[in-house]
PDB file with SEQRES, HELIX, SHEET and CRYST1 records, atoms N, CA, C and O in Angstrom:
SEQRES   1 A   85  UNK UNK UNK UNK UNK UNK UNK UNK UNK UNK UNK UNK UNK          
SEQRES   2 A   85  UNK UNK UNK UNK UNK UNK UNK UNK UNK UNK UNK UNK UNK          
SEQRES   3 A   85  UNK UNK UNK UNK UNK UNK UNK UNK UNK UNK UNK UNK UNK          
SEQRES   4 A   85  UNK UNK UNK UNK UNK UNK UNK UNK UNK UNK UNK UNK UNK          
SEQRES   5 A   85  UNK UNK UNK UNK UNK UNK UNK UNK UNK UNK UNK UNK UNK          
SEQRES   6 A   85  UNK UNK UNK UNK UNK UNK UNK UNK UNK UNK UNK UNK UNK          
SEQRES   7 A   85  UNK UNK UNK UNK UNK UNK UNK                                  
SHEET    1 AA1 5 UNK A   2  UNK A   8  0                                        
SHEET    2 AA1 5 UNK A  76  UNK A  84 -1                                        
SHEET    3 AA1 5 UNK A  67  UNK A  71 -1                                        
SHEET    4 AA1 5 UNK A  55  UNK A  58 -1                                        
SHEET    5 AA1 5 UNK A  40  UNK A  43 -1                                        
SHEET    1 AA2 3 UNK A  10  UNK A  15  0                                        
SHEET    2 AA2 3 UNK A  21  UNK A  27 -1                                        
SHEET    3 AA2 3 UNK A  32  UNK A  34 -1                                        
CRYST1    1.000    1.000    1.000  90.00  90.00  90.00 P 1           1          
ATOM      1  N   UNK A   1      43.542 114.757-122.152  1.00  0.00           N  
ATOM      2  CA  UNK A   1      43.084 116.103-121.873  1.00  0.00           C  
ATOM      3  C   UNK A   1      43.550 117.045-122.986  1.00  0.00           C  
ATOM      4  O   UNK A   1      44.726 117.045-123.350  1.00  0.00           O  
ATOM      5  N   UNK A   2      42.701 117.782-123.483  1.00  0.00           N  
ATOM      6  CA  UNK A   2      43.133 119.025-124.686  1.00  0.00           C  
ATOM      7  C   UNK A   2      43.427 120.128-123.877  1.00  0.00           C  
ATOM      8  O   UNK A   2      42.842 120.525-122.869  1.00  0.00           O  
ATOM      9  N   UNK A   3      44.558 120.637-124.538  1.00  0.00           N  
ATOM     10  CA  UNK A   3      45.106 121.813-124.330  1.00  0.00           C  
ATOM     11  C   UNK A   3      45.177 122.930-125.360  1.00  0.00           C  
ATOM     12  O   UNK A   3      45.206 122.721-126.573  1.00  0.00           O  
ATOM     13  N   UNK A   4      45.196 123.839-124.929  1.00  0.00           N  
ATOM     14  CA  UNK A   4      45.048 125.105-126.329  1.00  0.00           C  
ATOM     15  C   UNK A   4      46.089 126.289-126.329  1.00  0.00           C  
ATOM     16  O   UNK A   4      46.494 126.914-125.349  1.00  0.00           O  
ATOM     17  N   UNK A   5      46.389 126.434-127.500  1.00  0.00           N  
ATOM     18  CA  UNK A   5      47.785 127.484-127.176  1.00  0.00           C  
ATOM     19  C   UNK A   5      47.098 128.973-128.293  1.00  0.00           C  
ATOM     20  O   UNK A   5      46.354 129.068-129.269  1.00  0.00           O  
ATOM     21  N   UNK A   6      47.618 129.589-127.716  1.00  0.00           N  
ATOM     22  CA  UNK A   6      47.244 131.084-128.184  1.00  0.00           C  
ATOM     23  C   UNK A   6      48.676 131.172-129.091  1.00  0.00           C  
ATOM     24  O   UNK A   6      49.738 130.823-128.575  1.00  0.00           O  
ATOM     25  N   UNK A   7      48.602 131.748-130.712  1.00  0.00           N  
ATOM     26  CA  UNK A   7      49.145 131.145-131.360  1.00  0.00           C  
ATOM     27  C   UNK A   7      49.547 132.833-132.129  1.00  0.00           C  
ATOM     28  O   UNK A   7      48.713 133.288-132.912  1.00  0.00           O  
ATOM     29  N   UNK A   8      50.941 133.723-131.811  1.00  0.00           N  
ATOM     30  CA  UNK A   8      50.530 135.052-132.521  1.00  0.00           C  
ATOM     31  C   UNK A   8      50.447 134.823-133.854  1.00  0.00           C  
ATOM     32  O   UNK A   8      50.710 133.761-134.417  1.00  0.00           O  
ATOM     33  N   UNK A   9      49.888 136.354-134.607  1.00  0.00           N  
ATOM     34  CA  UNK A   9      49.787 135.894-135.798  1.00  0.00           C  
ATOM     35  C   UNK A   9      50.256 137.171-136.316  1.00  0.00           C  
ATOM     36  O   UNK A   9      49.705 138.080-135.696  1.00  0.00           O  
ATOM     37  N   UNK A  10      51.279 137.718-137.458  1.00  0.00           N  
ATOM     38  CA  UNK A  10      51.195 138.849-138.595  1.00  0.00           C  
ATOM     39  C   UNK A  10      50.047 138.902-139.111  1.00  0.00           C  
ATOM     40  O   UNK A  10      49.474 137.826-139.282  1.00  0.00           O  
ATOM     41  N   UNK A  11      49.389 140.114-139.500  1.00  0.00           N  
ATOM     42  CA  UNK A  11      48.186 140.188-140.521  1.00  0.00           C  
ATOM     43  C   UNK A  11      48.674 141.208-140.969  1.00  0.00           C  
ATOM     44  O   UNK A  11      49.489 141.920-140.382  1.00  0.00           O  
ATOM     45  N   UNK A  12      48.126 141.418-142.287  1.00  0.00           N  
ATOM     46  CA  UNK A  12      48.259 142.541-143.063  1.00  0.00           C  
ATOM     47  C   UNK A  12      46.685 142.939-143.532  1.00  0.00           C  
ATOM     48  O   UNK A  12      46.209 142.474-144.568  1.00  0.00           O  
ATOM     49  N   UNK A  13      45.720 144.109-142.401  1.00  0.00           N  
ATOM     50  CA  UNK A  13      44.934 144.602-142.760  1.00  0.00           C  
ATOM     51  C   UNK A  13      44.491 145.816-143.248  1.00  0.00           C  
ATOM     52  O   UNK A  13      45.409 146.616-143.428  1.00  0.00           O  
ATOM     53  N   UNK A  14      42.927 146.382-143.634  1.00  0.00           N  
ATOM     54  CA  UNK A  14      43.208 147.802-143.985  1.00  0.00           C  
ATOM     55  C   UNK A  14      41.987 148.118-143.549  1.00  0.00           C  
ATOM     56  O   UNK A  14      40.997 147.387-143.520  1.00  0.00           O  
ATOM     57  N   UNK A  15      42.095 149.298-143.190  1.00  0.00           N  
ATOM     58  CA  UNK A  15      41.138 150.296-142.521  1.00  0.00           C  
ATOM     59  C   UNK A  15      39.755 150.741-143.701  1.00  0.00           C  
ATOM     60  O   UNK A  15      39.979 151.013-144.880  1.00  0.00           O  
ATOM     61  N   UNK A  16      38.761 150.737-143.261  1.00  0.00           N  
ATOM     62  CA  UNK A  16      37.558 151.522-144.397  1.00  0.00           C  
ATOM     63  C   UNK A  16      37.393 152.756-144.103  1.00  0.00           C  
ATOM     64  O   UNK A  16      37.639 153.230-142.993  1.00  0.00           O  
ATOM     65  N   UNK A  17      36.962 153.384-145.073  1.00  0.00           N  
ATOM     66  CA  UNK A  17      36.617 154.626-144.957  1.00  0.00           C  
ATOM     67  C   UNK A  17      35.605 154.506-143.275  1.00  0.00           C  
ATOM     68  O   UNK A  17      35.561 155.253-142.297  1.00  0.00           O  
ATOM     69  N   UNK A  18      35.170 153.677-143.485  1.00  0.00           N  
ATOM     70  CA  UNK A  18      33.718 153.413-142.099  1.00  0.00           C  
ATOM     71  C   UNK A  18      34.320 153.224-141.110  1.00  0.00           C  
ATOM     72  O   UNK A  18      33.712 153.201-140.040  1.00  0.00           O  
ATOM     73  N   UNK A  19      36.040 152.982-141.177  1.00  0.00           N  
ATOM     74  CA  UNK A  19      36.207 152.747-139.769  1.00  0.00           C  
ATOM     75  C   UNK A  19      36.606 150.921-139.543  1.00  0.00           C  
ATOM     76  O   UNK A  19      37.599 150.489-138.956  1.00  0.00           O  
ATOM     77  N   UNK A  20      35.721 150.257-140.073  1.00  0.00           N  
ATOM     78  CA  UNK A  20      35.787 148.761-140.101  1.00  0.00           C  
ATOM     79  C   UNK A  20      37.498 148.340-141.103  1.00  0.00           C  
ATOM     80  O   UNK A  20      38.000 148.643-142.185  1.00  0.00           O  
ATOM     81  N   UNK A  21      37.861 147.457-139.850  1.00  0.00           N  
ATOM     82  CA  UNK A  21      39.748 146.567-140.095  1.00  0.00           C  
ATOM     83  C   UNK A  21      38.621 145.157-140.678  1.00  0.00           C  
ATOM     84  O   UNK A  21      37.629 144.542-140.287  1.00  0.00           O  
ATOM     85  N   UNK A  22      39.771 145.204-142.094  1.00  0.00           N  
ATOM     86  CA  UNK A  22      39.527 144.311-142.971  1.00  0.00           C  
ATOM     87  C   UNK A  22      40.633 143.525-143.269  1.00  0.00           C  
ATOM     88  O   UNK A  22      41.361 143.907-144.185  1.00  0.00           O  
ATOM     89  N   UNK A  23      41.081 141.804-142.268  1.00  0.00           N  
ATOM     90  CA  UNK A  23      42.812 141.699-142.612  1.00  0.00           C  
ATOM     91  C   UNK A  23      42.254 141.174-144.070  1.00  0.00           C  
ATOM     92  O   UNK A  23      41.110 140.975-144.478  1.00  0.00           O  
ATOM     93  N   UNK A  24      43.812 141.006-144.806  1.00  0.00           N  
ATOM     94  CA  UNK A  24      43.548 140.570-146.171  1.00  0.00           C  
ATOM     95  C   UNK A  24      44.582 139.529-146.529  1.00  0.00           C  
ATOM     96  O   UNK A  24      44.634 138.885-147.577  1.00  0.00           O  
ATOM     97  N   UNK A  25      45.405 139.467-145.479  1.00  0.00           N  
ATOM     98  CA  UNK A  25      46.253 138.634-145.359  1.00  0.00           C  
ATOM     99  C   UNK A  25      47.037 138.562-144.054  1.00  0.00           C  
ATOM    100  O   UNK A  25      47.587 139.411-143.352  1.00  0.00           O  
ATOM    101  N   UNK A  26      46.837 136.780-143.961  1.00  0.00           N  
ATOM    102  CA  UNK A  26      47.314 136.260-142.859  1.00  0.00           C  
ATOM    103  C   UNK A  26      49.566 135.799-142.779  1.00  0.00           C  
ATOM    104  O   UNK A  26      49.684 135.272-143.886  1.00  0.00           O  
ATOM    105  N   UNK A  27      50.343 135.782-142.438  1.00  0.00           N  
ATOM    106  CA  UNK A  27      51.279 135.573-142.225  1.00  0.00           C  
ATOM    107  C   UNK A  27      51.678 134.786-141.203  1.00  0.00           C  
ATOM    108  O   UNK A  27      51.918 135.361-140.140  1.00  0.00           O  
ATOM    109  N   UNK A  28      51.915 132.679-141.302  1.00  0.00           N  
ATOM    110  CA  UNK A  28      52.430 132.092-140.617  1.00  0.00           C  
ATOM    111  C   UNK A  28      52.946 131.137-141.155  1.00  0.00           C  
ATOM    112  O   UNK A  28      52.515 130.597-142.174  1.00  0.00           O  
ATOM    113  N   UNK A  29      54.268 130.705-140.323  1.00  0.00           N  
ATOM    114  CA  UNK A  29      55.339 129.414-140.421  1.00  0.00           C  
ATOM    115  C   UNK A  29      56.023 130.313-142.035  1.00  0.00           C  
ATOM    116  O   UNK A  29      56.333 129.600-142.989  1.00  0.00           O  
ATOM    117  N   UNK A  30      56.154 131.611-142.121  1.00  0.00           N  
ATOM    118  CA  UNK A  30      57.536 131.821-143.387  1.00  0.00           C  
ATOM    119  C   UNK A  30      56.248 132.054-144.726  1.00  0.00           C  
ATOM    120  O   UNK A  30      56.557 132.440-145.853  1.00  0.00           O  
ATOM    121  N   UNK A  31      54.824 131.732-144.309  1.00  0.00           N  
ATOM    122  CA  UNK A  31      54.256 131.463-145.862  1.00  0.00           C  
ATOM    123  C   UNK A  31      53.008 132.894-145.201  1.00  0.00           C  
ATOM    124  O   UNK A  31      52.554 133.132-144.082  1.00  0.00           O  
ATOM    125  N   UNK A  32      52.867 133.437-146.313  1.00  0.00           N  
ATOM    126  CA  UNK A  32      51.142 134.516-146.646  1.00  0.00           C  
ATOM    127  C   UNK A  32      50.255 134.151-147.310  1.00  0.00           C  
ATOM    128  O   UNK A  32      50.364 134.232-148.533  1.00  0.00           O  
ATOM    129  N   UNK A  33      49.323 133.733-146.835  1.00  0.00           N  
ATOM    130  CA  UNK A  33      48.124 133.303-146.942  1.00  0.00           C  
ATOM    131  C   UNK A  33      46.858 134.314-147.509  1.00  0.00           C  
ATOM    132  O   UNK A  33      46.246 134.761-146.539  1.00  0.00           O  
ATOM    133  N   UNK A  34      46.489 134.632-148.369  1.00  0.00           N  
ATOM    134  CA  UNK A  34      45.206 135.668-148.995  1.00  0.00           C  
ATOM    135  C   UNK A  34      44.295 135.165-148.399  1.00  0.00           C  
ATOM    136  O   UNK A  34      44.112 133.953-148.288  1.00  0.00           O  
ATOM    137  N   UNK A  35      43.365 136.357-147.778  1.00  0.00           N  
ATOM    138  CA  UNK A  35      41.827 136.126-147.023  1.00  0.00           C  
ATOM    139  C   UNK A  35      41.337 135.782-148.371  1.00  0.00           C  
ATOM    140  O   UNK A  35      41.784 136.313-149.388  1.00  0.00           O  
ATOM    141  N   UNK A  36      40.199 134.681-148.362  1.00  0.00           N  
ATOM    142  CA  UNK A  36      39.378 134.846-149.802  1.00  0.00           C  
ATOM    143  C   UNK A  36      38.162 135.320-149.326  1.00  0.00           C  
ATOM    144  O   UNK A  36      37.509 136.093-150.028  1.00  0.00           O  
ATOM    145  N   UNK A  37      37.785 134.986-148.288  1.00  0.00           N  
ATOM    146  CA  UNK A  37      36.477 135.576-147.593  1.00  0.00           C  
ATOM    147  C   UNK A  37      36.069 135.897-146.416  1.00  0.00           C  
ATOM    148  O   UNK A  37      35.979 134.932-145.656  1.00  0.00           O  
ATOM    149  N   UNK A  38      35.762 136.998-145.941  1.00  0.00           N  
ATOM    150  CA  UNK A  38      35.126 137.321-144.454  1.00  0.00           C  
ATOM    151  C   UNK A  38      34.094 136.856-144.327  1.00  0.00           C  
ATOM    152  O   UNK A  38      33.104 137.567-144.500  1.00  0.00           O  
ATOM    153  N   UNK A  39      33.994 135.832-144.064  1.00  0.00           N  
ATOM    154  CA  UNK A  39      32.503 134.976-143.654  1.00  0.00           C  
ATOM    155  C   UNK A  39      31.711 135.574-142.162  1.00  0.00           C  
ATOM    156  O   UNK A  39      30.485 135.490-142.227  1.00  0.00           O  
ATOM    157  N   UNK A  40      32.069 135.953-141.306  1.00  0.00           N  
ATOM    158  CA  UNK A  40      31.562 136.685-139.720  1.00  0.00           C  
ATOM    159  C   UNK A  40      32.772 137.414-139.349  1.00  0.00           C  
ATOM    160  O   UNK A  40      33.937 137.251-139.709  1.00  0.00           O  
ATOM    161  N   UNK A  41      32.088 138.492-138.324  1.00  0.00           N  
ATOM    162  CA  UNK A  41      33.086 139.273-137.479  1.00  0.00           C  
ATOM    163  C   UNK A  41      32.095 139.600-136.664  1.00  0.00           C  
ATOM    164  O   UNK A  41      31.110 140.283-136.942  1.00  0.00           O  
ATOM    165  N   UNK A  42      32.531 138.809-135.047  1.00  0.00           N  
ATOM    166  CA  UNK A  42      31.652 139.120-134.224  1.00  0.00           C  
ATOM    167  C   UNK A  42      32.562 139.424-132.599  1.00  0.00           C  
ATOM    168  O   UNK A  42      33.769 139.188-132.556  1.00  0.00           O  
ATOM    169  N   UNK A  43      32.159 139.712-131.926  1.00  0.00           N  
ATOM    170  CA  UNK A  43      32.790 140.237-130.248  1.00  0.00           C  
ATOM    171  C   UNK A  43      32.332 138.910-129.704  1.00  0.00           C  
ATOM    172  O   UNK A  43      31.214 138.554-129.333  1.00  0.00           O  
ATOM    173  N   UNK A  44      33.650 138.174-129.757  1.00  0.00           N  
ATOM    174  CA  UNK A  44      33.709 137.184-128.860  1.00  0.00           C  
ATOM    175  C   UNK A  44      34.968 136.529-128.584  1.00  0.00           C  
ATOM    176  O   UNK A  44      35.721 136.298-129.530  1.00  0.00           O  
ATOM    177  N   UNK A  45      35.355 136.136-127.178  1.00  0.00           N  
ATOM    178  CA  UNK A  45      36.632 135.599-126.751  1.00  0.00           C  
ATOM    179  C   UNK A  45      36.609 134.327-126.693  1.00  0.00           C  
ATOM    180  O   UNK A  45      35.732 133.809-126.002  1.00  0.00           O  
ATOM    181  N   UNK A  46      37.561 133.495-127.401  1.00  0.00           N  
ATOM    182  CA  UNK A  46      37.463 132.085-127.233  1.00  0.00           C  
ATOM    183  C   UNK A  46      37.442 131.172-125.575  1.00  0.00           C  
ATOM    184  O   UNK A  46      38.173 131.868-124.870  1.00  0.00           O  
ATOM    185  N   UNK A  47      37.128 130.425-125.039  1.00  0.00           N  
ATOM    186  CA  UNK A  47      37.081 130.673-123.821  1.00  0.00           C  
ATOM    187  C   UNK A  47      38.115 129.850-123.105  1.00  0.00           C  
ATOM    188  O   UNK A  47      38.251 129.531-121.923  1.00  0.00           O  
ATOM    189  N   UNK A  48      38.796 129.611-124.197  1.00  0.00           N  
ATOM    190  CA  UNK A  48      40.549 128.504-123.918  1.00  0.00           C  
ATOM    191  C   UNK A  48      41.587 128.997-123.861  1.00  0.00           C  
ATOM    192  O   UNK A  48      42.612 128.352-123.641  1.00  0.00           O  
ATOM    193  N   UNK A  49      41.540 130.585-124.097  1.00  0.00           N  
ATOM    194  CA  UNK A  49      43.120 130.699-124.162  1.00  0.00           C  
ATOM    195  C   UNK A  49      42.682 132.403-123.396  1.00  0.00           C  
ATOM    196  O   UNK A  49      41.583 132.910-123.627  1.00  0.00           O  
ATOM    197  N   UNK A  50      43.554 132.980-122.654  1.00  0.00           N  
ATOM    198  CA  UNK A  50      43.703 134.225-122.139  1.00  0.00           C  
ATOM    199  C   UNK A  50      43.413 135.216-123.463  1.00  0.00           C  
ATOM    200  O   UNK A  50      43.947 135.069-124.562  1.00  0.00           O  
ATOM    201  N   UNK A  51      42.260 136.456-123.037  1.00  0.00           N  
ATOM    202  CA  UNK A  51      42.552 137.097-123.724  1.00  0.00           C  
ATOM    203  C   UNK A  51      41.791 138.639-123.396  1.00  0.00           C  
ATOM    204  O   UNK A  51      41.248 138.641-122.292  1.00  0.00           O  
ATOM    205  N   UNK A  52      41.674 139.823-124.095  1.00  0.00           N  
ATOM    206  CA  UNK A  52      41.283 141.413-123.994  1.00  0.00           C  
ATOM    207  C   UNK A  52      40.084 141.364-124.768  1.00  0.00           C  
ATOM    208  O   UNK A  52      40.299 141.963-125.821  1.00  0.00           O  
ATOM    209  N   UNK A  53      38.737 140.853-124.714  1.00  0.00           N  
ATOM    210  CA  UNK A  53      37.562 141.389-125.708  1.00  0.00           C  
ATOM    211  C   UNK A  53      38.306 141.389-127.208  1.00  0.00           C  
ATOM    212  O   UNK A  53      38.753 142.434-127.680  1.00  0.00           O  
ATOM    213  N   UNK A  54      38.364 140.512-127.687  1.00  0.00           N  
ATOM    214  CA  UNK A  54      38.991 140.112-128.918  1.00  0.00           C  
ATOM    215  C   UNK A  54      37.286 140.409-130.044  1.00  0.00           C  
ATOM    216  O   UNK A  54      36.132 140.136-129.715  1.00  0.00           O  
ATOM    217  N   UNK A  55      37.851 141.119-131.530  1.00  0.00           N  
ATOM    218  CA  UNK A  55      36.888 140.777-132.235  1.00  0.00           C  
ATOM    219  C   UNK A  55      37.123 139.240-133.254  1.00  0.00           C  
ATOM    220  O   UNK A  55      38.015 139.499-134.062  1.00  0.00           O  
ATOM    221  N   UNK A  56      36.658 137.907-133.435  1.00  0.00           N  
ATOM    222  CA  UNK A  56      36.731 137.083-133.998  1.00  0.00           C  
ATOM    223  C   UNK A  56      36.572 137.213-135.751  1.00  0.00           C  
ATOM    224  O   UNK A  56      35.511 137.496-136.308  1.00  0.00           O  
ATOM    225  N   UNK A  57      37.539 137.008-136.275  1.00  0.00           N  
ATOM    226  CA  UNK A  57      36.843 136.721-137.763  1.00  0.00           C  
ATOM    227  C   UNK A  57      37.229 135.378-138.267  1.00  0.00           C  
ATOM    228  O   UNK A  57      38.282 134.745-138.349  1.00  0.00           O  
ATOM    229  N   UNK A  58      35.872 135.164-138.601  1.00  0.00           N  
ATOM    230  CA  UNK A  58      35.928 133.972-139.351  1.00  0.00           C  
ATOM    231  C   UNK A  58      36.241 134.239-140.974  1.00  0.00           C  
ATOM    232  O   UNK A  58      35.719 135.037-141.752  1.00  0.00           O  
ATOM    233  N   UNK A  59      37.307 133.247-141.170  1.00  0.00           N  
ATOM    234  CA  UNK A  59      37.879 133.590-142.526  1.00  0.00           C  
ATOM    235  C   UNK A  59      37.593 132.888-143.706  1.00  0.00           C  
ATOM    236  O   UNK A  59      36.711 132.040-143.571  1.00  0.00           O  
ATOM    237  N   UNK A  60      38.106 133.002-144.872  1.00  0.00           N  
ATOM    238  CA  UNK A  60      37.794 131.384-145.984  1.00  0.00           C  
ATOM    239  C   UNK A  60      39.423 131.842-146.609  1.00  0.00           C  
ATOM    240  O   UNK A  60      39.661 132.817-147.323  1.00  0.00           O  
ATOM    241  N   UNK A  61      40.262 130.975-146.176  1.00  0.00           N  
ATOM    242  CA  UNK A  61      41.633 131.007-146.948  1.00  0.00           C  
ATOM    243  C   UNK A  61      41.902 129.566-147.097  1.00  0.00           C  
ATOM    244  O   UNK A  61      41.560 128.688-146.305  1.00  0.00           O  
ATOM    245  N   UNK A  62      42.648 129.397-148.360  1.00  0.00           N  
ATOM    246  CA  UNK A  62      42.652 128.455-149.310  1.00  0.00           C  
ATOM    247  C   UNK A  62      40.970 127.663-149.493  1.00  0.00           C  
ATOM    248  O   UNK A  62      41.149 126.526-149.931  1.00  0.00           O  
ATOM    249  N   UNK A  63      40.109 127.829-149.373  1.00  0.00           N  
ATOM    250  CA  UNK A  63      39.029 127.198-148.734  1.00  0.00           C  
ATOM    251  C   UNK A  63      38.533 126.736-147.724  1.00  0.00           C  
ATOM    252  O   UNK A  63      37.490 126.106-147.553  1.00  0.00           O  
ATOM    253  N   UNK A  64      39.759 127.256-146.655  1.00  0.00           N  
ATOM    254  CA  UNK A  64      38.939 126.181-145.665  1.00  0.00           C  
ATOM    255  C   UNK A  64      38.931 127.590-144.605  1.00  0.00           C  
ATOM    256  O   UNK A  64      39.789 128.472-144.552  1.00  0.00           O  
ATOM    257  N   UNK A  65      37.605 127.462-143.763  1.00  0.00           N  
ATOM    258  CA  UNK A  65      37.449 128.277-142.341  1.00  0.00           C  
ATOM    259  C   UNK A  65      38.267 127.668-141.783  1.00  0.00           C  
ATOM    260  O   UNK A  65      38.583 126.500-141.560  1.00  0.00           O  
ATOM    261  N   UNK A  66      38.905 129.701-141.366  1.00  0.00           N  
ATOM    262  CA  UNK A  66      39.683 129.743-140.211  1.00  0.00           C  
ATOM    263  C   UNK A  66      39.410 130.339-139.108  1.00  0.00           C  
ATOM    264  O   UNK A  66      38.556 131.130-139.508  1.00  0.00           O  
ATOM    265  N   UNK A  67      39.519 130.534-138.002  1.00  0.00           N  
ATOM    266  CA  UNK A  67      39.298 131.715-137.023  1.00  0.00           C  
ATOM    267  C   UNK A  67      40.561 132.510-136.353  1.00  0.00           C  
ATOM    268  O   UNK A  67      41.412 132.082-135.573  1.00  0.00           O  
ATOM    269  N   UNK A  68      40.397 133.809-136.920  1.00  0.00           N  
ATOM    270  CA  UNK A  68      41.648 134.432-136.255  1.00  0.00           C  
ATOM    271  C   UNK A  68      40.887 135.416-135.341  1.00  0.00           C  
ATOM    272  O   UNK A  68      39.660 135.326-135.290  1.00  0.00           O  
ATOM    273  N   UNK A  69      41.602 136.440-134.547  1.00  0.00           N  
ATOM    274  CA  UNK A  69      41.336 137.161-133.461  1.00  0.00           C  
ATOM    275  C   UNK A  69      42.077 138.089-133.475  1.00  0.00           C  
ATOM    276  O   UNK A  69      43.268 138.046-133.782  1.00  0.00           O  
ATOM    277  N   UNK A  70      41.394 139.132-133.109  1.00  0.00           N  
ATOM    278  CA  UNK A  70      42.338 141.140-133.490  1.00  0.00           C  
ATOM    279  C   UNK A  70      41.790 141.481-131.499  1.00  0.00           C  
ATOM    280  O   UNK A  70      40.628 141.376-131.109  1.00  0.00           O  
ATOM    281  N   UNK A  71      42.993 141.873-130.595  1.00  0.00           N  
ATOM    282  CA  UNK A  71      42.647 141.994-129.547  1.00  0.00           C  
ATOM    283  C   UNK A  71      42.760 143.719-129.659  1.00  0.00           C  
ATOM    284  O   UNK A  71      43.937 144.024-129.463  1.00  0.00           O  
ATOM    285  N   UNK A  72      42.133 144.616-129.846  1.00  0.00           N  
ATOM    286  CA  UNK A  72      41.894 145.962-129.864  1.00  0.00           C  
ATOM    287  C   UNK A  72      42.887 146.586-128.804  1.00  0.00           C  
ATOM    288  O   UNK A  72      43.692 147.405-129.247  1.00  0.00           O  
ATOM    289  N   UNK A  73      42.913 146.355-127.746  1.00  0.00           N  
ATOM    290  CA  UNK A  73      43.568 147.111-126.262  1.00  0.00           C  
ATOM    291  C   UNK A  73      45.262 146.752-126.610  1.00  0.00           C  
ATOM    292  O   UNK A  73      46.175 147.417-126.121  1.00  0.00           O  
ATOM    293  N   UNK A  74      45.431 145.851-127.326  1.00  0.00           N  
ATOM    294  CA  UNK A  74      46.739 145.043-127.277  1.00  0.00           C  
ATOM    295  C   UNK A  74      47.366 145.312-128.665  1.00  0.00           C  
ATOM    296  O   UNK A  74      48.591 145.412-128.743  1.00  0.00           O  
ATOM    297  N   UNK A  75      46.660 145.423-129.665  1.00  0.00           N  
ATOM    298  CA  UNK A  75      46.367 145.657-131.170  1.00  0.00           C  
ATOM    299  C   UNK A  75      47.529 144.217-131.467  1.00  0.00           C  
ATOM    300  O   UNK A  75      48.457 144.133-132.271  1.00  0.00           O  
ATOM    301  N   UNK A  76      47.259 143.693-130.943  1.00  0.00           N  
ATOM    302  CA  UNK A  76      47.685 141.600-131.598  1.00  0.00           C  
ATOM    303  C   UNK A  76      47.024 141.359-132.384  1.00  0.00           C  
ATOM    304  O   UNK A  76      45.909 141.825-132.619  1.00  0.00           O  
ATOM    305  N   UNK A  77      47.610 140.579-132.929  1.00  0.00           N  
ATOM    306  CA  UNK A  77      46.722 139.089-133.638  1.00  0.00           C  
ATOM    307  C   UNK A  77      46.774 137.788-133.136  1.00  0.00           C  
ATOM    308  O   UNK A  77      47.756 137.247-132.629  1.00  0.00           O  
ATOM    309  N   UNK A  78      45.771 137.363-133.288  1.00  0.00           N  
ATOM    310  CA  UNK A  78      46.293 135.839-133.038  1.00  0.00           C  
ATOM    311  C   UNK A  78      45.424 134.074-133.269  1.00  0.00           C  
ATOM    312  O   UNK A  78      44.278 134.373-133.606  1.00  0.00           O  
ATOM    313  N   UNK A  79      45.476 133.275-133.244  1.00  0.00           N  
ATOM    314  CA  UNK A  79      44.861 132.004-133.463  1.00  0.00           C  
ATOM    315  C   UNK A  79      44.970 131.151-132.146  1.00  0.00           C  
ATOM    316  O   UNK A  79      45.870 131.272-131.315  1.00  0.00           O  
ATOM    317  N   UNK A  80      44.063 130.394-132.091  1.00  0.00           N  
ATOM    318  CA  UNK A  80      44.077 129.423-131.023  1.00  0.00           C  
ATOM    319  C   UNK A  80      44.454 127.744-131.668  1.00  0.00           C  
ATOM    320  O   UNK A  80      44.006 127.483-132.785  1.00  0.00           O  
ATOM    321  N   UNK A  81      45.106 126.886-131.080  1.00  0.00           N  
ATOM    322  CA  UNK A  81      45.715 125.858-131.645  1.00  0.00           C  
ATOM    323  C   UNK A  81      45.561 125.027-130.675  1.00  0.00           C  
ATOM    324  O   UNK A  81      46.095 125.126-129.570  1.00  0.00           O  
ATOM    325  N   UNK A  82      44.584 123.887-131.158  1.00  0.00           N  
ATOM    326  CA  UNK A  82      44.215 122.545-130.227  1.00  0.00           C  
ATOM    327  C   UNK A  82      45.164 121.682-129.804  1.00  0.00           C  
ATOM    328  O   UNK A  82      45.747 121.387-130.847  1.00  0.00           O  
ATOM    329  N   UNK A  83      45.615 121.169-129.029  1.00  0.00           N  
ATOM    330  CA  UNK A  83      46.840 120.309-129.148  1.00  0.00           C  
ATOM    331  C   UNK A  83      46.210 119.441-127.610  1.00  0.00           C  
ATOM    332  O   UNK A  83      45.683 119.985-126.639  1.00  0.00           O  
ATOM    333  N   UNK A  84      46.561 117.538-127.872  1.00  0.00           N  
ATOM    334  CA  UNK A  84      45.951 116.573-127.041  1.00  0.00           C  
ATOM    335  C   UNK A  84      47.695 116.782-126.215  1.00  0.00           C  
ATOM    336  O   UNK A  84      48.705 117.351-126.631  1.00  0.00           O  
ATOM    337  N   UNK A  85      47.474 116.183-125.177  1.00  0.00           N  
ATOM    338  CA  UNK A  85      48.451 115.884-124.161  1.00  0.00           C  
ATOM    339  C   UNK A  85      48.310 115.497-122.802  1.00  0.00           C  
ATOM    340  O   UNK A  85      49.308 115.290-122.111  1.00  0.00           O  
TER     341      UNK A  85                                                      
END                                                                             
C-alpha cells in the first residue's frame, strides 16, 4: 500500500508588479536548489495529503519536474513524498 507524506518546504519567492508569486528557489535537506523553469501554475490540491486550496507549480530544477505547492490561507510551502509501506 502507498502512502504519502506532506513534506514542508523553504522557498524563496518574489512578488510581480501583477501581483503573481514567482518561487525562485527551493530549500531542502541543508541544500538550495534554483527554479530553472515554471513550466504550469494551476489551482489544484493533490488528493493524498491534507490540504487549504493550494496553488501547484510545476517546476524544472536541475532538469528534472518537480511539483511544489504554496497553500495561500496558511502561506506554507510544501511537497508531497511517495513512500511504499
Amino acid at each position: 500500500m502507498k502512502t504519502y507524506t506532506r513534506i514542508p518546504l523553504e522557498v524563496e519567492a518574489l512578488f510581480s508588479r501583477e501581483g503573481r508569486l514567482r518561487p525562485i528557489r527551493v530549500h531542502f535537506g541543508g541544500k538550495a536548489f534554483a527554479v530553472e523553469k515554471i513550466l504550469s501554475v494551476t489551482h489544484r490540491c493533490p488528493q493524498v495529503v491534507a490540504c487549504v486550496a493550494p496553488v501547484e507549480y510545476t517546476l524544472q530544477i536541475e532538469g528534472v519536474h518537480k511539483k511544489i505547492y504554496y497553500e495561500g490561507d496558511t502561506g506554507t510551502w510544501f511537497s508531497v513524498r511517495e513512500s511504499t509501506g
